[in-house]
CHARMM-style PDB file with segment names, atoms N, HN, CA, C and O in Angstrom:
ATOM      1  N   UNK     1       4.401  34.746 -16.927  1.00  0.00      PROA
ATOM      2  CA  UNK     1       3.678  34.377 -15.719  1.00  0.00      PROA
ATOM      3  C   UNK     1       2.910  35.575 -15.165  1.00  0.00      PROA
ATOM      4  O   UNK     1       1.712  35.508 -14.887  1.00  0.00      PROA
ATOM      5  N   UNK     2       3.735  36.798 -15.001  1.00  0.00      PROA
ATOM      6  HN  UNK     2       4.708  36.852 -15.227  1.00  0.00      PROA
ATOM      7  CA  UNK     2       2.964  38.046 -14.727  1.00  0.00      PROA
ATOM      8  C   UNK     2       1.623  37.961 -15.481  1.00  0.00      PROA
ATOM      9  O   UNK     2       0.679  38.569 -14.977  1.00  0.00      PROA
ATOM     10  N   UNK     3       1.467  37.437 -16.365  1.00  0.00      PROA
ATOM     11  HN  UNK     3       2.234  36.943 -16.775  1.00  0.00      PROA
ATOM     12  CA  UNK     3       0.398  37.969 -17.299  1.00  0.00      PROA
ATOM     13  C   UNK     3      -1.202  37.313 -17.031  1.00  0.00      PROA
ATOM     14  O   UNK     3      -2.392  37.619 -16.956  1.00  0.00      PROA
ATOM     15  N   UNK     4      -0.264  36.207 -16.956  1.00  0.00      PROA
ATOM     16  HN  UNK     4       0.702  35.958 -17.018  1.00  0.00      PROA
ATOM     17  CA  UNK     4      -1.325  35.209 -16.670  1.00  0.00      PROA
ATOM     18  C   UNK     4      -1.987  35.517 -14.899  1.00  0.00      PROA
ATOM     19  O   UNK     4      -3.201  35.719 -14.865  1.00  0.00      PROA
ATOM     20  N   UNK     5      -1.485  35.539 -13.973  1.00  0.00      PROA
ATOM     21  HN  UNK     5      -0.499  35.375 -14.001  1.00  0.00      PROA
ATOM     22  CA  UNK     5      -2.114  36.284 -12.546  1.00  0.00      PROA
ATOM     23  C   UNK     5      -2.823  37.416 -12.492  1.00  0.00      PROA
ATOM     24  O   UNK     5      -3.739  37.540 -11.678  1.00  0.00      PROA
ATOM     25  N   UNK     6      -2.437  38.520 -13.479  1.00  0.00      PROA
ATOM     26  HN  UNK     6      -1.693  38.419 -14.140  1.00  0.00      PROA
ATOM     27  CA  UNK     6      -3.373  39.652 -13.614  1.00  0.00      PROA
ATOM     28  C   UNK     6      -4.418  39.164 -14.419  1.00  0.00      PROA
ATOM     29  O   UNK     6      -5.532  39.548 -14.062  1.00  0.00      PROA
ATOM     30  N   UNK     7      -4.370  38.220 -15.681  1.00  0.00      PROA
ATOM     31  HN  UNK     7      -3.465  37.908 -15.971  1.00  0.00      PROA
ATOM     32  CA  UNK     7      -5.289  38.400 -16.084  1.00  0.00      PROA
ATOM     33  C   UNK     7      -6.545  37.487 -15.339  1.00  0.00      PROA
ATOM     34  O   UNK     7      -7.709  37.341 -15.710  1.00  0.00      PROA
ATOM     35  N   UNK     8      -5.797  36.905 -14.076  1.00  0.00      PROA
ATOM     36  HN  UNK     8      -4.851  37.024 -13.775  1.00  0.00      PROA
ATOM     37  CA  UNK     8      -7.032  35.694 -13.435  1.00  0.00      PROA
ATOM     38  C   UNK     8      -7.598  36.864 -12.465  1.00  0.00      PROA
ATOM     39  O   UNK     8      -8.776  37.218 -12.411  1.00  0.00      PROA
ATOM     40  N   UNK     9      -6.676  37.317 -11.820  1.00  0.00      PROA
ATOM     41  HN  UNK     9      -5.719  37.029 -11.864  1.00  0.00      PROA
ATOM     42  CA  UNK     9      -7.137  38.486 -11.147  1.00  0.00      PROA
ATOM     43  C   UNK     9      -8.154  39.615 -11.602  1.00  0.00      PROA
ATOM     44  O   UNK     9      -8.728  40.232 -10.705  1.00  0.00      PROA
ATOM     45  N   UNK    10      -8.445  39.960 -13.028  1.00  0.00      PROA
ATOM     46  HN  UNK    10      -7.979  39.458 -13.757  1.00  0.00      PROA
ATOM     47  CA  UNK    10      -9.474  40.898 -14.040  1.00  0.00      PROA
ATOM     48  C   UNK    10     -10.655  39.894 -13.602  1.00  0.00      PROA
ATOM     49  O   UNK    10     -11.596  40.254 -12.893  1.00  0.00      PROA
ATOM     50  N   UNK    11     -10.510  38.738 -14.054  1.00  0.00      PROA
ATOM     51  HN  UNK    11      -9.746  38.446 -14.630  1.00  0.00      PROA
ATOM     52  CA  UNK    11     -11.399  37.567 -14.088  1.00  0.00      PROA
ATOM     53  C   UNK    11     -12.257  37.342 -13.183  1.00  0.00      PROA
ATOM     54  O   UNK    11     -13.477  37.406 -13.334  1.00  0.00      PROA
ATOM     55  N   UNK    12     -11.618  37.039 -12.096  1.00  0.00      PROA
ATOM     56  HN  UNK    12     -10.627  36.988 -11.973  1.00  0.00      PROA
ATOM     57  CA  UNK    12     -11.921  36.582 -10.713  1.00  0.00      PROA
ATOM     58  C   UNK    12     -12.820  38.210  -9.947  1.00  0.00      PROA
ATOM     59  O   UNK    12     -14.028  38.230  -9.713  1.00  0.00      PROA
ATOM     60  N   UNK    13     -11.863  39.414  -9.685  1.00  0.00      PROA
ATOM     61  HN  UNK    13     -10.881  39.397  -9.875  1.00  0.00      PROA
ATOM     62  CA  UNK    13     -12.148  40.215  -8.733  1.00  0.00      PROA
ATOM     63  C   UNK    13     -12.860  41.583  -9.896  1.00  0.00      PROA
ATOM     64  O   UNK    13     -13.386  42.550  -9.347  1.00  0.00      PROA
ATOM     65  N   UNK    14     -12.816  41.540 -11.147  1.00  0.00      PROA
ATOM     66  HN  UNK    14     -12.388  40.754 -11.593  1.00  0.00      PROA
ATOM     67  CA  UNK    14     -13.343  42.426 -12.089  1.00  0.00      PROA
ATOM     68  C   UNK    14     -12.623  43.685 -12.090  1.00  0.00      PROA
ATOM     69  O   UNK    14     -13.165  44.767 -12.318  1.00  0.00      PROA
ATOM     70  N   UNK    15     -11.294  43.515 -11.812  1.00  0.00      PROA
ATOM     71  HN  UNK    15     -10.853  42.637 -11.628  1.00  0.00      PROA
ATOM     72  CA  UNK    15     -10.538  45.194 -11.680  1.00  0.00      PROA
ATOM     73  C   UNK    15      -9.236  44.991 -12.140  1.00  0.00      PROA
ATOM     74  O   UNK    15      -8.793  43.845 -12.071  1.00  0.00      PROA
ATOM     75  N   UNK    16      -8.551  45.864 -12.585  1.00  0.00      PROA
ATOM     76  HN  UNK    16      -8.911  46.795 -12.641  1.00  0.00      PROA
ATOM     77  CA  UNK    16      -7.138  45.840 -13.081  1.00  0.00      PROA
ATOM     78  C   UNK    16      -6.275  45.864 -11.919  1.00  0.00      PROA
ATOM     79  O   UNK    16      -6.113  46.994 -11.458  1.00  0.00      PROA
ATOM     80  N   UNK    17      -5.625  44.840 -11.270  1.00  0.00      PROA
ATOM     81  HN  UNK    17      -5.756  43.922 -11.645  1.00  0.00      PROA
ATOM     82  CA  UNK    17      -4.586  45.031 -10.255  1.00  0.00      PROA
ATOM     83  C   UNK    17      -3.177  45.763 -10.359  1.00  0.00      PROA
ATOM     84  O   UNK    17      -2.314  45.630  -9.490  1.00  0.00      PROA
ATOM     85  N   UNK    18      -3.004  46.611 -11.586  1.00  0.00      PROA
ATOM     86  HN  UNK    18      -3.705  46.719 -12.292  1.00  0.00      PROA
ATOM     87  CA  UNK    18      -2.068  47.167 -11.610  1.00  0.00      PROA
ATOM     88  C   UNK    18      -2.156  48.324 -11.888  1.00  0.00      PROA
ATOM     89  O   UNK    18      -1.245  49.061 -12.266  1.00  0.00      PROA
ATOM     90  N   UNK    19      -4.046  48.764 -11.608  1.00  0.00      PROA
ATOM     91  HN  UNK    19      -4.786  48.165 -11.301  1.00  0.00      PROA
ATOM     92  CA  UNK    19      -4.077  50.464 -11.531  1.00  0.00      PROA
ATOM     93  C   UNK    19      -4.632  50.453 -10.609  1.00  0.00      PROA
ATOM     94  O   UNK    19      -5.636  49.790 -10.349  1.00  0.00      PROA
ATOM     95  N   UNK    20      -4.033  51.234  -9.917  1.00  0.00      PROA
ATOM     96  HN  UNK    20      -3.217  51.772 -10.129  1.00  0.00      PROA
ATOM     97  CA  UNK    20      -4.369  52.095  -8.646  1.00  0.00      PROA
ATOM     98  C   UNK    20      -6.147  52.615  -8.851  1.00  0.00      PROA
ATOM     99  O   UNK    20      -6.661  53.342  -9.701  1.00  0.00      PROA
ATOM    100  N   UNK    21      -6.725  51.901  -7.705  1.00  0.00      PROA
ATOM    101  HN  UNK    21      -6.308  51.310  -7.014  1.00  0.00      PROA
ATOM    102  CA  UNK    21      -8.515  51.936  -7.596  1.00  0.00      PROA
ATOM    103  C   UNK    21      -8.809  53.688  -7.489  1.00  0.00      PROA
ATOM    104  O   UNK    21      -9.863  53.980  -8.054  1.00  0.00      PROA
ATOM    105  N   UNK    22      -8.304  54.521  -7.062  1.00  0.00      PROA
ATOM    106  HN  UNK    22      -7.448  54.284  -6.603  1.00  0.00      PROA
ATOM    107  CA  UNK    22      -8.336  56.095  -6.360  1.00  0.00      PROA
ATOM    108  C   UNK    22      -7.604  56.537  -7.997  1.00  0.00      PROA
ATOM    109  O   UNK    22      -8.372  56.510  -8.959  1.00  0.00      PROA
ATOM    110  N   UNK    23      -6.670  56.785  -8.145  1.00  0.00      PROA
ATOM    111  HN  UNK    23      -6.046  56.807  -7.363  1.00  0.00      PROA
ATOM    112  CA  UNK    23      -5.799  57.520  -9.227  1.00  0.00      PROA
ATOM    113  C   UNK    23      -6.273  57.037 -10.514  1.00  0.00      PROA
ATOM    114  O   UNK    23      -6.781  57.832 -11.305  1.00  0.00      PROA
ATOM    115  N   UNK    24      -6.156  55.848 -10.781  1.00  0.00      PROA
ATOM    116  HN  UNK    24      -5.744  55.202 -10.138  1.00  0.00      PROA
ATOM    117  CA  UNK    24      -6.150  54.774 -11.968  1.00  0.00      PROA
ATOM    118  C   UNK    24      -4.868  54.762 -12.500  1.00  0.00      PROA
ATOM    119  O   UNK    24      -4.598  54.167 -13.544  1.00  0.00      PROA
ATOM    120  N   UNK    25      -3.858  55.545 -11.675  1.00  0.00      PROA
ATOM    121  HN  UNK    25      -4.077  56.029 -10.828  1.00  0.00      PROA
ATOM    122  CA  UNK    25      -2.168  55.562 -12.201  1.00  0.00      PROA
ATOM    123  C   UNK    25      -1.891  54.236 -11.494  1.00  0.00      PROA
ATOM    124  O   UNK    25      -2.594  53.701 -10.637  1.00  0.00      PROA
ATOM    125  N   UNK    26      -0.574  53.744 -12.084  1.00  0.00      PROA
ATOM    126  HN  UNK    26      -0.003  54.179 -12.781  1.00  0.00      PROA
ATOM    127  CA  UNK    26       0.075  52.454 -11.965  1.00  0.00      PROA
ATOM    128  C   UNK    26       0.751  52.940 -10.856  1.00  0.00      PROA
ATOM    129  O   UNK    26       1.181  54.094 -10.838  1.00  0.00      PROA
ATOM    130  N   UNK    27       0.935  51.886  -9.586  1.00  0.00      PROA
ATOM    131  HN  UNK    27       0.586  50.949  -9.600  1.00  0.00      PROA
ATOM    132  CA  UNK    27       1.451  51.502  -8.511  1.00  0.00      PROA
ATOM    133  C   UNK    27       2.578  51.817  -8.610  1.00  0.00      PROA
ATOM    134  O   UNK    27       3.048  52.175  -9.690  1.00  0.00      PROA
ATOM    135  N   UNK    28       3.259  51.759  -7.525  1.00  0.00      PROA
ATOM    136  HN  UNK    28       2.877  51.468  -6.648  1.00  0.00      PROA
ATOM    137  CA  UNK    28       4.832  51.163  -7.681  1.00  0.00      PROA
ATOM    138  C   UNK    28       4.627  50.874  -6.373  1.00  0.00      PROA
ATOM    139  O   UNK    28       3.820  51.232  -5.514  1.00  0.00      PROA
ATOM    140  N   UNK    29       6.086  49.718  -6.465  1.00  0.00      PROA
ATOM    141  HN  UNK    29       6.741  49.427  -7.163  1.00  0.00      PROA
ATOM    142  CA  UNK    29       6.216  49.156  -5.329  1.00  0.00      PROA
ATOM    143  C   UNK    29       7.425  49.563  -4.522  1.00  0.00      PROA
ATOM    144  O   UNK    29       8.592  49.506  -4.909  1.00  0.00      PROA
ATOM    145  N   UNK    30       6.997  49.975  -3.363  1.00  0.00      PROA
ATOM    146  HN  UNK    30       6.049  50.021  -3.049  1.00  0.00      PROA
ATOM    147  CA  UNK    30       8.235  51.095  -2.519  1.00  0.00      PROA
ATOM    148  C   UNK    30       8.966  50.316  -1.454  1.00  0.00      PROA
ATOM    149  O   UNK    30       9.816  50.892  -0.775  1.00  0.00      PROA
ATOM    150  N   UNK    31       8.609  48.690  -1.217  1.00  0.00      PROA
ATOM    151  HN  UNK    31       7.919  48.223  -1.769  1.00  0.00      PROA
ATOM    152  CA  UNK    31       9.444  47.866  -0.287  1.00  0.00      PROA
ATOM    153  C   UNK    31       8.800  46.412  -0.383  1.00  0.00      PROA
ATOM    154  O   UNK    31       7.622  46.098  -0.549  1.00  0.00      PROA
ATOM    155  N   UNK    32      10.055  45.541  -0.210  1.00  0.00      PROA
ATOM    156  HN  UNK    32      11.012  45.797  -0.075  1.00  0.00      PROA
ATOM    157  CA  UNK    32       9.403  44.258  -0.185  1.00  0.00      PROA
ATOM    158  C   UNK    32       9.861  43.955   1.017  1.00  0.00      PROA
ATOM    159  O   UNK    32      10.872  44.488   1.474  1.00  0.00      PROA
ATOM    160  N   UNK    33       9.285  43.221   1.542  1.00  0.00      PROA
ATOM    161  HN  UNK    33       8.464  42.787   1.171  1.00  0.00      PROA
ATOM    162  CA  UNK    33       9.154  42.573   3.171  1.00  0.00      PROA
ATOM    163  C   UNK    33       9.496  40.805   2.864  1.00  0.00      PROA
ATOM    164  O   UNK    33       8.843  40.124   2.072  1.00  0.00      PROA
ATOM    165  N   UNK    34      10.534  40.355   3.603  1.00  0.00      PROA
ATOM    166  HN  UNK    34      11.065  40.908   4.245  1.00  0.00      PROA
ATOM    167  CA  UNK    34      11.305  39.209   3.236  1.00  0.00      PROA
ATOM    168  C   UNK    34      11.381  38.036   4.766  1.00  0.00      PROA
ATOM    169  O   UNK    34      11.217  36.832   4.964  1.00  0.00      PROA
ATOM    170  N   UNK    35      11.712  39.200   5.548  1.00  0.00      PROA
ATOM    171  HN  UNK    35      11.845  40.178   5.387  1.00  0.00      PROA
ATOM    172  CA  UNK    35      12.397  38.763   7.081  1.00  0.00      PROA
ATOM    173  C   UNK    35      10.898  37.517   7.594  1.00  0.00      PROA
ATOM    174  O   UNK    35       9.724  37.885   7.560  1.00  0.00      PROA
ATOM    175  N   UNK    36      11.186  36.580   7.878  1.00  0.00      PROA
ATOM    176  HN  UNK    36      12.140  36.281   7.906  1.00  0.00      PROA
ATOM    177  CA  UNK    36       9.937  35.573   8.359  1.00  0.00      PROA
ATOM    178  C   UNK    36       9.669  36.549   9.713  1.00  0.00      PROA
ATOM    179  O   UNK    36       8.738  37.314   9.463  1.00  0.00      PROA
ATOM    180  N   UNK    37      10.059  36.693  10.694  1.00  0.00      PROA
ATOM    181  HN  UNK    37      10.816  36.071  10.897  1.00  0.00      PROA
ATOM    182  CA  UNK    37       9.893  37.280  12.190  1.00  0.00      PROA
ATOM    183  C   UNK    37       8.834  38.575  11.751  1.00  0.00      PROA
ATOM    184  O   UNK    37       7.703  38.775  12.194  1.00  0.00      PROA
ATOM    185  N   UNK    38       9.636  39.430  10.670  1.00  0.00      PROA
ATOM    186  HN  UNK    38      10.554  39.268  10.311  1.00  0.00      PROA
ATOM    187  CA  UNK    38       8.394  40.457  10.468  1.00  0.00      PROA
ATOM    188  C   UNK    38       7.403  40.186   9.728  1.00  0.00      PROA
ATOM    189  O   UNK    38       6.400  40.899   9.780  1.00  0.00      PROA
ATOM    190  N   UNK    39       7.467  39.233   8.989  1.00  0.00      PROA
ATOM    191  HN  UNK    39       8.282  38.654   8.947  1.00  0.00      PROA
ATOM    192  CA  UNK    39       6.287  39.126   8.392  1.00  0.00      PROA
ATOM    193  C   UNK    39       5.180  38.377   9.521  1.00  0.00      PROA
ATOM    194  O   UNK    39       3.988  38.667   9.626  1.00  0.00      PROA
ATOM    195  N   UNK    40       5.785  37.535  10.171  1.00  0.00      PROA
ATOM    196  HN  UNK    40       6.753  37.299  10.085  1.00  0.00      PROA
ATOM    197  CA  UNK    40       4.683  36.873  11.306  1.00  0.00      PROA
ATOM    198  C   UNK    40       4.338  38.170  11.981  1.00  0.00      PROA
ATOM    199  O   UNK    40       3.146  38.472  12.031  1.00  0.00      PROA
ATOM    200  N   UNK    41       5.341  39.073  12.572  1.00  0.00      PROA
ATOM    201  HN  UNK    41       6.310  38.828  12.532  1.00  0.00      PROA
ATOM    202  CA  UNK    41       5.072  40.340  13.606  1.00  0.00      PROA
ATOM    203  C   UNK    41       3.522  40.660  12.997  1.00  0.00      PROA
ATOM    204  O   UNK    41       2.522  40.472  13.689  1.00  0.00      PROA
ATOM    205  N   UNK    42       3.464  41.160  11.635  1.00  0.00      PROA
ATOM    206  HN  UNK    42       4.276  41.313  11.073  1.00  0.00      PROA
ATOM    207  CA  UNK    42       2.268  41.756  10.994  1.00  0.00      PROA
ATOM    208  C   UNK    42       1.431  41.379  10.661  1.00  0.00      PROA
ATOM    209  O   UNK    42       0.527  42.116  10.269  1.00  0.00      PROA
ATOM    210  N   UNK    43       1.332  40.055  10.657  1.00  0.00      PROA
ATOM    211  HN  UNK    43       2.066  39.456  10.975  1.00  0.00      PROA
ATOM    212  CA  UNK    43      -0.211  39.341  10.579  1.00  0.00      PROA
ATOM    213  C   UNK    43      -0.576  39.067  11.968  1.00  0.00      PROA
ATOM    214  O   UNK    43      -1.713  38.804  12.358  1.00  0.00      PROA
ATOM    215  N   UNK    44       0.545  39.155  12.729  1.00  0.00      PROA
ATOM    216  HN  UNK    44       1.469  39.369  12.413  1.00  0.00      PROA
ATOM    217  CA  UNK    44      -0.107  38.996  13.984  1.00  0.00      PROA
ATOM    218  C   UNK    44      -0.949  40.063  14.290  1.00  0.00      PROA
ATOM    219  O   UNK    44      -2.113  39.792  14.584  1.00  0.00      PROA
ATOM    220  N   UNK    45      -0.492  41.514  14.275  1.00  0.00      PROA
ATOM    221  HN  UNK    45       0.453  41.735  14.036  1.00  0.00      PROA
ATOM    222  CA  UNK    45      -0.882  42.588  14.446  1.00  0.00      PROA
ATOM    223  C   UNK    45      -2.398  42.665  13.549  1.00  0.00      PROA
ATOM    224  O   UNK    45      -3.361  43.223  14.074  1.00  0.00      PROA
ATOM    225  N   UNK    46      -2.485  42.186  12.459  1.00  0.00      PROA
ATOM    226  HN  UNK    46      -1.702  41.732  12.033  1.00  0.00      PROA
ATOM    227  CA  UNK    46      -3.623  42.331  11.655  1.00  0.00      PROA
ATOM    228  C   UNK    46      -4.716  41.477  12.090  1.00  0.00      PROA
ATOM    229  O   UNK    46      -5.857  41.658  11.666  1.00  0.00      PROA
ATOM    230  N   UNK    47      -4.404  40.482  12.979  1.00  0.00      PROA
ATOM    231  HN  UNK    47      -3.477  40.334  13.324  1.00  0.00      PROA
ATOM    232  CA  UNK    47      -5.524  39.854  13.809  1.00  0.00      PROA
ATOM    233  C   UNK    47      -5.636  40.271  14.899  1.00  0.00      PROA
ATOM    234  O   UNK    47      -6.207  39.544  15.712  1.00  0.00      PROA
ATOM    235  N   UNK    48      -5.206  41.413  15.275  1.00  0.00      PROA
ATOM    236  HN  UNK    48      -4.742  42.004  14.615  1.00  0.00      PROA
ATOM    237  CA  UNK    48      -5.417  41.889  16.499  1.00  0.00      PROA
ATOM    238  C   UNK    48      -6.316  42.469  16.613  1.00  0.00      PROA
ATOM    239  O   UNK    48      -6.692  43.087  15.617  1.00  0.00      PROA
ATOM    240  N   UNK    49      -7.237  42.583  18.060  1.00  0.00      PROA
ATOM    241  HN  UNK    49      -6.931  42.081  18.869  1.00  0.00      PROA
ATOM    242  CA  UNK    49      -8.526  43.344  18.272  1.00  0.00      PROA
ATOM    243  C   UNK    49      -8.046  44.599  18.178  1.00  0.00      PROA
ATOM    244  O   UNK    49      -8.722  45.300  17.426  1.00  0.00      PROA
ATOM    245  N   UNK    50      -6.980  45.213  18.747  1.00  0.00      PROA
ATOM    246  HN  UNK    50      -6.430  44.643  19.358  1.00  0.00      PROA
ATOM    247  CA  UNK    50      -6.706  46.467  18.337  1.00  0.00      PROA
ATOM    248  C   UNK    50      -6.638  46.565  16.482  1.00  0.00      PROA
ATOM    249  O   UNK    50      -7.737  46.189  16.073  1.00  0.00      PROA
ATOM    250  N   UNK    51      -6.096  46.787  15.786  1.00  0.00      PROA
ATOM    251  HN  UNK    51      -5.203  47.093  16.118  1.00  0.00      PROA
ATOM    252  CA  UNK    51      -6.166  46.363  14.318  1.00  0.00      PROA
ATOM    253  C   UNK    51      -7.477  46.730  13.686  1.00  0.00      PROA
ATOM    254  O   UNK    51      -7.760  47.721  13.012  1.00  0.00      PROA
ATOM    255  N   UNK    52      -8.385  45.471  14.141  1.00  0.00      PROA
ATOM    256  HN  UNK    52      -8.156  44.667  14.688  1.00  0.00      PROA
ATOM    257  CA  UNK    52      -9.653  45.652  14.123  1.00  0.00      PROA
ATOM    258  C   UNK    52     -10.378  46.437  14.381  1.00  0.00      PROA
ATOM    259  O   UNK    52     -11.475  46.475  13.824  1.00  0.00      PROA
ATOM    260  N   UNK    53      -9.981  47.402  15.388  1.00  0.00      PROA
ATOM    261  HN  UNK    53      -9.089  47.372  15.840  1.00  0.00      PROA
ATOM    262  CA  UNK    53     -10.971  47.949  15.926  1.00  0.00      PROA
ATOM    263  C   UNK    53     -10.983  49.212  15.591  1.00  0.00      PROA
ATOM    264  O   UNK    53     -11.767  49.990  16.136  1.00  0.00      PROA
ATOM    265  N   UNK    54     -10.244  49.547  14.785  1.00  0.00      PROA
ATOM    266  HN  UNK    54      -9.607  48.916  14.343  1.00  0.00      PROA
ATOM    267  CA  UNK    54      -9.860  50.702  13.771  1.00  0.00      PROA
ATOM    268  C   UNK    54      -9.960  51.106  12.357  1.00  0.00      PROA
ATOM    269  O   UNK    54      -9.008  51.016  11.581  1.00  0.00      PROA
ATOM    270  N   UNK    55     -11.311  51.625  11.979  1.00  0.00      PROA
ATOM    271  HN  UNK    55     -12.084  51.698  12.609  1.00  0.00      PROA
ATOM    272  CA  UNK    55     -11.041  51.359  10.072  1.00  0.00      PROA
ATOM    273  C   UNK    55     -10.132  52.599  10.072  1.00  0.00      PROA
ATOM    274  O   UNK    55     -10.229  53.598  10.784  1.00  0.00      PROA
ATOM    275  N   UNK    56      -8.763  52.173   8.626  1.00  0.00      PROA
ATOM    276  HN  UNK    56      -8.685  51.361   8.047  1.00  0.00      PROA
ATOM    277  CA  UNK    56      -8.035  52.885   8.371  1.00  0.00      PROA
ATOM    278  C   UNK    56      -8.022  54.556   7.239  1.00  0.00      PROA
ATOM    279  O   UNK    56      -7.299  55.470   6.842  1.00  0.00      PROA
ATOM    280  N   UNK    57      -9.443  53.987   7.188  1.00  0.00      PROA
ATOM    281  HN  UNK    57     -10.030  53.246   7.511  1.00  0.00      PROA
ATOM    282  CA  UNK    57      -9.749  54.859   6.400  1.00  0.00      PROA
ATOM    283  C   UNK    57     -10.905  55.728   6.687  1.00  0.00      PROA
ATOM    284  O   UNK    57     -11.535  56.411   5.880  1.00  0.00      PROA
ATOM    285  N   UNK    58     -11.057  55.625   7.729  1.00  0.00      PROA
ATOM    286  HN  UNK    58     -10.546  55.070   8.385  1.00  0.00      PROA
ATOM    287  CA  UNK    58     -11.949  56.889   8.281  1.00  0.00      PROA
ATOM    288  C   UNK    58     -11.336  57.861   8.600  1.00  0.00      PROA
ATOM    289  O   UNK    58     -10.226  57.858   9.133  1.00  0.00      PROA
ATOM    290  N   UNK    59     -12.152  59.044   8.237  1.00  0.00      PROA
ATOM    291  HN  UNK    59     -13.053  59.047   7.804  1.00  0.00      PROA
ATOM    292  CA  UNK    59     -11.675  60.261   7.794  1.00  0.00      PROA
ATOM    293  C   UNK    59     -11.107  60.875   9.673  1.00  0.00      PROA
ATOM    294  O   UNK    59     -11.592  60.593  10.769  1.00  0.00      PROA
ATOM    295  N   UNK    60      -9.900  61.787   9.287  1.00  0.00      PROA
ATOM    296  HN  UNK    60      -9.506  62.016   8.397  1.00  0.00      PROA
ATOM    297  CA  UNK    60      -9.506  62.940  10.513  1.00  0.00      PROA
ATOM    298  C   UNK    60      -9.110  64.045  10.258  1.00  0.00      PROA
ATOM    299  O   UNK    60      -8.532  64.579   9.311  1.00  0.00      PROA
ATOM    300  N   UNK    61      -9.504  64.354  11.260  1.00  0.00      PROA
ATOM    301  HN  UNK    61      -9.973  63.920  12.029  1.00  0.00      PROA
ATOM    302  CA  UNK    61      -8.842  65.711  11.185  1.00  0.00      PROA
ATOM    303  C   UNK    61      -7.412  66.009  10.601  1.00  0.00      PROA
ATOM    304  O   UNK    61      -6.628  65.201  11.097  1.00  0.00      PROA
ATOM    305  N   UNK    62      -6.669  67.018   9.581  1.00  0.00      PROA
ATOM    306  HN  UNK    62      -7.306  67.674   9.178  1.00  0.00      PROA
ATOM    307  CA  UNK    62      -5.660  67.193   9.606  1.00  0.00      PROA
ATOM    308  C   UNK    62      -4.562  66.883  10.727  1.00  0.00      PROA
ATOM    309  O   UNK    62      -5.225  66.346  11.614  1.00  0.00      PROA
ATOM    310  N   UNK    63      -3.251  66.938  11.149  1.00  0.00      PROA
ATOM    311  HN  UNK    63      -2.712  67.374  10.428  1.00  0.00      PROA
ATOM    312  CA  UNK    63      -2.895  67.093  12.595  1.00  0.00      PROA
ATOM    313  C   UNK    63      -2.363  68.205  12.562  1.00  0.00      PROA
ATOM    314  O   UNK    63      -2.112  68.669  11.450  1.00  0.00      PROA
ATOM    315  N   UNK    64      -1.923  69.217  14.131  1.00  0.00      PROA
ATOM    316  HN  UNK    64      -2.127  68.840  15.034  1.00  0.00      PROA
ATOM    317  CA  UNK    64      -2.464  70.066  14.649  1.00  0.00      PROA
ATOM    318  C   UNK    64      -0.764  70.383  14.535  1.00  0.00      PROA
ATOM    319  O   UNK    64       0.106  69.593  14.901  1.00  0.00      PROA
ATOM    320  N   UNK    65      -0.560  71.546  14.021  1.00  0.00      PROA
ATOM    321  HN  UNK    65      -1.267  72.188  13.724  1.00  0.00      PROA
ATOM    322  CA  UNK    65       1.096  72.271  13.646  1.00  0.00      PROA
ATOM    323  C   UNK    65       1.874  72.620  15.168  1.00  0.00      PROA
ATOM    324  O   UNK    65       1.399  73.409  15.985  1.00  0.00      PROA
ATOM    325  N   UNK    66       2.845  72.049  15.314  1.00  0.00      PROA
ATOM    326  HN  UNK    66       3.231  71.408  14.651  1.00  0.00      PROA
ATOM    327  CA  UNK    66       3.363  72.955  16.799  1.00  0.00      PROA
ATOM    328  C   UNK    66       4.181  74.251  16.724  1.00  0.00      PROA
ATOM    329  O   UNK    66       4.385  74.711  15.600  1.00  0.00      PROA
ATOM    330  N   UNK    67       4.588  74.781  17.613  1.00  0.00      PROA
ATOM    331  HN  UNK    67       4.422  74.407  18.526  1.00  0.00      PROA
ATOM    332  CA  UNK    67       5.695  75.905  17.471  1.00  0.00      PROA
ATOM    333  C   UNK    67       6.974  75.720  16.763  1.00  0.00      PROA
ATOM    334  O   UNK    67       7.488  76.684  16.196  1.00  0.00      PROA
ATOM    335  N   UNK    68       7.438  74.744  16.753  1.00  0.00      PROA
ATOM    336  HN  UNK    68       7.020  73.961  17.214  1.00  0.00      PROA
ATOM    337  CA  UNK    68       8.229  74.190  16.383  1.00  0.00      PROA
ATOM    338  C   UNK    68       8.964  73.985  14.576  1.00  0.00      PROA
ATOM    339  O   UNK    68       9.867  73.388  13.989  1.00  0.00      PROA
ATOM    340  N   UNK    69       8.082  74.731  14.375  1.00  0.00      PROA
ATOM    341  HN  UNK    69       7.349  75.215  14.852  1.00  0.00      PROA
ATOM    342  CA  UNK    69       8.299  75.197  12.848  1.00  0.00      PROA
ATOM    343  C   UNK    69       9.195  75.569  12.238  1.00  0.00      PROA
ATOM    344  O   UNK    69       9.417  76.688  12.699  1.00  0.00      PROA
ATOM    345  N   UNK    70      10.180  75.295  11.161  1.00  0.00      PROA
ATOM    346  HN  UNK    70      10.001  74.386  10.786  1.00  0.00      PROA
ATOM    347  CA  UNK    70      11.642  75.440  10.886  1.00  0.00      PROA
ATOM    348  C   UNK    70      11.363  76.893   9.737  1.00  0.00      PROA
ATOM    349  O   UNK    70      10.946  76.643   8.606  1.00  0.00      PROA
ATOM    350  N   UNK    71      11.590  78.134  10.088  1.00  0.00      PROA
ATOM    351  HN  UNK    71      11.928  78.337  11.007  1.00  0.00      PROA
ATOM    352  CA  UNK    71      11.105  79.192   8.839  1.00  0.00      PROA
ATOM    353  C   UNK    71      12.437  79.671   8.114  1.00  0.00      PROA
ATOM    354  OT1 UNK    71      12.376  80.450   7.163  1.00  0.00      PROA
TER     355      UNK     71
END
């Protein structure tokens, strides 16, 4: 079954869904999300004007080191 979804996915969107678009190294998957309450929590959040109103991938500044430094 795996095989058959990636390969509709090559088909359909023209890219390998199991290499990473930036690296071209293979993914892994670091958590699956199960709970119904959180999964509603986060689509809620993803229709949010806040959400929106933020691309996640615009560039920033590093963040800024405090004193607090363990040497």
């Amino acid at each position: 079954m795996r095989r058959t979804w990636v390969r509709l996915l090559r088909k359909v969107f023209q890219l390998d869904p199991l290499l990473c678009p930036r690296s071209g190294g293979k993914p892994k998957i670091v958590s699956v999300i199960t709970g119904p309450r959180v999964v509603d929590r986060i689509l809620k959040h993803l229709k949010s004007e806040a959400c929106r109103a933020r691309d996640p991938f615009e560039p920033r500044a590093p963040p800024q080191a405090t004193g607090n430094l363990l040497r």
